[in-house]
N, C-alpha and C positions, 0 to 999 in steps of 0.2 A: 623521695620527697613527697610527702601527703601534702595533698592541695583539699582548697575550698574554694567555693565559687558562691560569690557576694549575688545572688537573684538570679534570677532563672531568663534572662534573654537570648533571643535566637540565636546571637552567636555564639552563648556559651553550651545553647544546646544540639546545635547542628557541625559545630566544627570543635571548639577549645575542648568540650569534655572528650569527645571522644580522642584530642589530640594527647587530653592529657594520660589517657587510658595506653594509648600506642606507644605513646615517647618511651625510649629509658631510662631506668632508673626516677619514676615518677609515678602517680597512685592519685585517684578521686576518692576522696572519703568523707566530703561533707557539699552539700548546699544549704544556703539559705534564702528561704521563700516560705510566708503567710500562706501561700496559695497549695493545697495539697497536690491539686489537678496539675500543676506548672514543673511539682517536682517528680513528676511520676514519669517523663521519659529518663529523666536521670538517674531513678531506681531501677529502669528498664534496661538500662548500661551499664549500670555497677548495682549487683544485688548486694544487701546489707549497706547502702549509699544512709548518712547518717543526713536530715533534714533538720534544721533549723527553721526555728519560725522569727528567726529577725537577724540581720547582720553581725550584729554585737553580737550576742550568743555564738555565731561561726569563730568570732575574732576569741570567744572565751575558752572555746575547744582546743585543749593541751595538746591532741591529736592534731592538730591541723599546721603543718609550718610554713606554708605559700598561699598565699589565694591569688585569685584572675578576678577581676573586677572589671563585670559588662555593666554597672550603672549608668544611667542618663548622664550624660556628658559633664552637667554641672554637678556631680557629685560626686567628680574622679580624684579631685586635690582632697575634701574631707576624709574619705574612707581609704584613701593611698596612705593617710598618714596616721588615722585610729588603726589601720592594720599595722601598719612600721610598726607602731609606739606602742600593739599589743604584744608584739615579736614574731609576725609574719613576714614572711620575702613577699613581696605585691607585683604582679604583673598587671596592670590597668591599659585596658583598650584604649585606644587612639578616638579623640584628642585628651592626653593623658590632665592639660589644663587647658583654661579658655584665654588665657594671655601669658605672655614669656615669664613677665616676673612670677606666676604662681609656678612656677616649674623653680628656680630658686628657691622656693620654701619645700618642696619636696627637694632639694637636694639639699638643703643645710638637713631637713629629717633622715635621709639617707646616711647622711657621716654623724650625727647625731645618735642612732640608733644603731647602726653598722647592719643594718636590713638591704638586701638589694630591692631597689624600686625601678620597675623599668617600663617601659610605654609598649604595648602589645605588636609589632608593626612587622606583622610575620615576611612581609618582601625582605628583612635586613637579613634572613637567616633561608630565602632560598638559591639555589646555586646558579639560575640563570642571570640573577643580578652579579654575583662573583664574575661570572661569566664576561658580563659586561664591562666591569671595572678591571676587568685583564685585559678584555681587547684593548680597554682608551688607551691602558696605561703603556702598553708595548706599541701605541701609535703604530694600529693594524689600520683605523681608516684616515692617518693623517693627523695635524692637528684639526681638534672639536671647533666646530664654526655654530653651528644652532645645534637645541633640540627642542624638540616638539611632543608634545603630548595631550592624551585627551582620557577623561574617565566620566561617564555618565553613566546612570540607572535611570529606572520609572518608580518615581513613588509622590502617587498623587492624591493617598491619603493624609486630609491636614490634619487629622488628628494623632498621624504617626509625631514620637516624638520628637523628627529629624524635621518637622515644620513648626518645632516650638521654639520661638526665642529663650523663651524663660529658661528652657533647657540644654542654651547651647545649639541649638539645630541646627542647620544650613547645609549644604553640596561641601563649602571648601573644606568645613571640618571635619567633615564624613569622607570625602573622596578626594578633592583638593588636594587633602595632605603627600598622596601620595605621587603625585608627579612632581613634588617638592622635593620629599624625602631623597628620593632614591636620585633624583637629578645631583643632589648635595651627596650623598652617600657613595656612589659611582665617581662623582670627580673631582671629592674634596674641596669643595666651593661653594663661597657665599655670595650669593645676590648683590650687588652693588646699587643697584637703581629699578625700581617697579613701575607697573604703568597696571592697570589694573581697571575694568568694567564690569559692576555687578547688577544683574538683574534681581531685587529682593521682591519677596510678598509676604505678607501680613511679617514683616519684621527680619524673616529668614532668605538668605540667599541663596535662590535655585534655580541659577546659572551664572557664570564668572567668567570671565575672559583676563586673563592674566600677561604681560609681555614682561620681560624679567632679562638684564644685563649682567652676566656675571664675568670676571676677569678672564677674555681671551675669547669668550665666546658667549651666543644670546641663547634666551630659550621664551618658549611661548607654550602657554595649553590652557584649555576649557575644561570645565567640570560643572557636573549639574547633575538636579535627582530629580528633574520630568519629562528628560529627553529618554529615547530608546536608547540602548544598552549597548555600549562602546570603550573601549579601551585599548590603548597603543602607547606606543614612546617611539621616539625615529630618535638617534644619533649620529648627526649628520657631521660628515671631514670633509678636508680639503682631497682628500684621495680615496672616502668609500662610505658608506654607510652603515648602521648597526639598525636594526627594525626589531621591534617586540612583539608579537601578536596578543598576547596574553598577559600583560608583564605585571598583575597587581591580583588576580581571581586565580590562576592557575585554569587549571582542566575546567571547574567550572563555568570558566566563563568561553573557551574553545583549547584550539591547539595551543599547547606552552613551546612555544620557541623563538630561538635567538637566530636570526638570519642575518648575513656582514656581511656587504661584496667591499673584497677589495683590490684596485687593479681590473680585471676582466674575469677575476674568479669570485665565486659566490657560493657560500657554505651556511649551510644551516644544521643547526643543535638542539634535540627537542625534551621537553623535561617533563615528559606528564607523569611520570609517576612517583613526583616529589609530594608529598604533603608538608608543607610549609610549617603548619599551626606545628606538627610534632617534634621539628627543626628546631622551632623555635622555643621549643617547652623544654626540651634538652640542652639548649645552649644557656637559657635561664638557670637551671639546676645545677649546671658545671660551671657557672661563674657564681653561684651563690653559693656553693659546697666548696669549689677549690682556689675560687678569684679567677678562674678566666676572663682572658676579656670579651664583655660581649658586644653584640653589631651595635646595639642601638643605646648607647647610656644615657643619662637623663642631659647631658651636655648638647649632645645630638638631637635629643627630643626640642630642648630650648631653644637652637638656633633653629631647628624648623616651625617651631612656635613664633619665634620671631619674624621671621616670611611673613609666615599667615596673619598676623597682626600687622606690618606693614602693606599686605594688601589691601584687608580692610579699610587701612588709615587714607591705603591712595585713590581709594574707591572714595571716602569720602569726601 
């Protein structure tokens, strides 16, 4: 599968391209970017890398059958859908929309067009969350009573565009989502009731405190981008525990592993040498080439959109 990549942002040039260069059965062959300087580590990784000087031009390249779409958060629903509807498959970074119902109109484009469109959310496709949703489900720590998570960074440039409202910005869209996702994803469950405290500035929220009720069991976690640099998940039973060190960054962020005691024994499973991004780039191309199914469909994407729109709503 030849891919394109819609603009030259850091995640598509520090992790997606080179995932898409590793993965198999997949190939870089085009960006688009105005900016020469922007495109040139990308020619750096793929020589003969073909550069476009504006999106639409990427979308008009016969050669190109997929793109990965890093744009500014409000501009993930327009270009997920002029690529479907030019006859690309679209991989769009997370938050794939800014509220539930725009995820409905990229899926009526999805059966529409018969393009796969799918939300970037490379935790759906690494093996230590498998990992996880095996232990719940063989009730290795008991029935789930709580769980608990936390994800913050530092980022206290306002003129980054994760403190622009106009653009979408905030902690929970950016980080939030994923003590969401994988909460949902791991134990096939929806939130029933939210209780939610957001600290916002100049419009964007950058710090949250979330408490959340779902059937049989509670969860709780913080997220924010001007705290130091943390991330966990605890999955707490009536008879043991599951702990994540690492469970959303991988190696970048420290050790990747899954530690469970259950009873008076305690075993740990460590996963550093998964690259996720490439996971995930191949599980795209085998469900868009042969219909597999894959971790995260736009269905999955909507109910977690819907969370995070309900947070908001309980914040205010």
């Amino acid at each position: 599968m030849r891919w394109g990549i819609l603009g030259a942002a850091k995640i598509a040039r520090t992790d997606l391209a080179p995932a898409i260069q590793l993965a198999r059965g997949a190939e870089l062959v085009a960006v688009a970017t105005r900016d020469p300087a922007r495109a040139a580590p990308f020619q750096a990784l793929v020589p003969g890398l073909r550069v476009h000087d504006s999106y639409q031009a990427l979308l008009d390249d016969p050669t190109v059958d997929a793109v990965y779409i890093p744009l500014p958060n409000h501009l993930h629903v327009e270009w997920s859908v002029r690529a479907a509807e030019a006859g690309k498959h679209v991989l769009c970074e997370k938050p794939i929309a800014l509220e539930a119902g725009q995820v409905d109109t990229l899926i009526a484009t999805r059966e529409k067009t018969g393009k796969l469109i799918a939300e970037a959310f490379m935790v759906a496709h690494h093996p230590q969350w498998e990992r996880v949703r095996t232990l719940l489900a063989d009730g290795v720590i008991g029935k789930l009573e709580h769980v608990e998570g936390s994800f913050t960074y530092t980022n206290r440039d306002l003129s980054n565009i994760r403190h622009s409202a106009e653009m979408g910005g905030g902690g929970l869209r950016d980080v939030g989502v994923y003590p969401c996702i994988t909460t949902r994803m791991v134990t096939g469950a929806e939130p029933e009731r939210l209780l939610a405290d957001i600290r916002f500035q100049n419009g964007v929220d950058i710090f949250a405190r979330v408490w959340a009720d779902f059937p049989g069991f509670t969860m709780s976690f913080y997220c924010g981008m001007m705290q130091a640099r943390r991330q966990q998940m605890v999955f707490h039973g009536q008879d043991g525990w599951i702990t994540m060190s690492a469970p959303f960054n991988g190696p970048v962020y420290g050790d990747t592993c899954v530690e469970w005691k259950a009873g008076d024994t305690v075993q740990v499973e460590r996963f550093n040498n998964v690259n996720q991004y490439a996971l995930m780039i191949e599980a795209f191309v085998d469900s868009a080439r042969n219909g597999s199914p894959f971790a995260c469909p736009l269905e999955m994407s909507r109910g977690n959109q819907a969370m995070i729109d309900a947070i908001f709503e309980n914040a205010r």
